[in-house]
N, C-alpha and C positions, 0 to 999 in steps of 0.2 A: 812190557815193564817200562813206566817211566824213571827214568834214573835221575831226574831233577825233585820227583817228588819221594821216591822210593816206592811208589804200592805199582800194583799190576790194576789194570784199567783193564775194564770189559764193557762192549755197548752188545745189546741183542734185540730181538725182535718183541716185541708184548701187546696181545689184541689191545691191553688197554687205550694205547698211545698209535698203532699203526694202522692207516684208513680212517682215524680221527683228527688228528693234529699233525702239526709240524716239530715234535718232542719225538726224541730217541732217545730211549732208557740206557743208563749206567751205573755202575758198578763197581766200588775199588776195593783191594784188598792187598796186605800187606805180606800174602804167602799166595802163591798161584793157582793151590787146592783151594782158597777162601777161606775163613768164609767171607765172602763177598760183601758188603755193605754198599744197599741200595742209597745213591745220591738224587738229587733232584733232576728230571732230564732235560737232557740236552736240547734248545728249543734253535730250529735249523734254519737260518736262514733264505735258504734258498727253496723253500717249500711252503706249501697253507697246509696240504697234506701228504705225508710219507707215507708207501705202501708197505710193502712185508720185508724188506730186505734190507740190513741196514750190512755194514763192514767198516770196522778200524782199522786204517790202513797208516804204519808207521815208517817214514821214509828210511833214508842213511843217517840224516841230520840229526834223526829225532822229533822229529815236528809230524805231527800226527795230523789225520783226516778222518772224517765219515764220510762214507761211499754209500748214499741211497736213492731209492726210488721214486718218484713222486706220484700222487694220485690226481692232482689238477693239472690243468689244461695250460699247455698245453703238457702231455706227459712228456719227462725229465728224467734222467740217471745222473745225476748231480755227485761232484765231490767237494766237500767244505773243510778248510781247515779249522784245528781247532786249536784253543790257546794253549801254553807251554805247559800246564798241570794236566792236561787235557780234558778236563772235565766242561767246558763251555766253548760256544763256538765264535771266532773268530769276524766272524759277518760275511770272510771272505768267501768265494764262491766258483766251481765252474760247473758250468753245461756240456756232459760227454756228449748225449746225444740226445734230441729229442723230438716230437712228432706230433702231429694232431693227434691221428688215431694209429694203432699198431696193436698186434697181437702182446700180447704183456710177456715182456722179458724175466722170468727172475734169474736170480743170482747175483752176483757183485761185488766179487773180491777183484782187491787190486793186487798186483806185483811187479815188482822192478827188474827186470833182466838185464844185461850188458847196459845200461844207463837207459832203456827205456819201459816205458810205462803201461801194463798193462791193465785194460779192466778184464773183467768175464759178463758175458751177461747170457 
């Protein structure tokens, strides 16, 4: 839930966008059952192209991220911040971890415990 804009924010996974481009689909809606209203997506900075696994990961502050995948070289688990509506991204960028070649990790949620940072992969 963004409290600066009032709706509830969703990004999710959709063949149309993932292993094609660098666009993460989103979603906002002003009740948390929906119905959800498709927005235009999110196109990621730090990717050509995203794999299957995106996650919105919303600090203390309120300052929100996407935590995804990447499919070009070299592969990438990237978190990007996104701007204060959250519906676009920011430019900003990091590299959790990345490889030439590796067996493909999914998952990739983040959480914050006693003040630090966790991913999953």
């Amino acid at each position: 839930y963004n409290s600066l804009t009032g709706q509830y924010i969703m990004t999710y996974w959709d063949g149309k966008y993932g292993f094609v481009n660098n666009r993460v689909p989103i979603a906002v809606s002003a009740d948390p059952l929906g119905p959800f209203e498709l927005l235009e997506p999110i196109a990621m900075a730090g990717a050509e192209v995203i794999s299957d696994t995106v996650n919105l990961f919303v600090d203390d502050d309120g300052t929100a991220y996407v935590r995804y995948n990447t499919r070009d070289a070299p592969l990438r688990h990237v978190i990007e911040r996104l701007t204060d509506d959250w519906t676009n991204s920011t430019g900003k960028f990091s590299v959790i971890f990345q490889k030439d070649d590796y067996p493909w990790y999914d998952g990739g949620g983040v959480f914050k415990r006693k003040g630090i940072y966790y991913t999953m992969l």
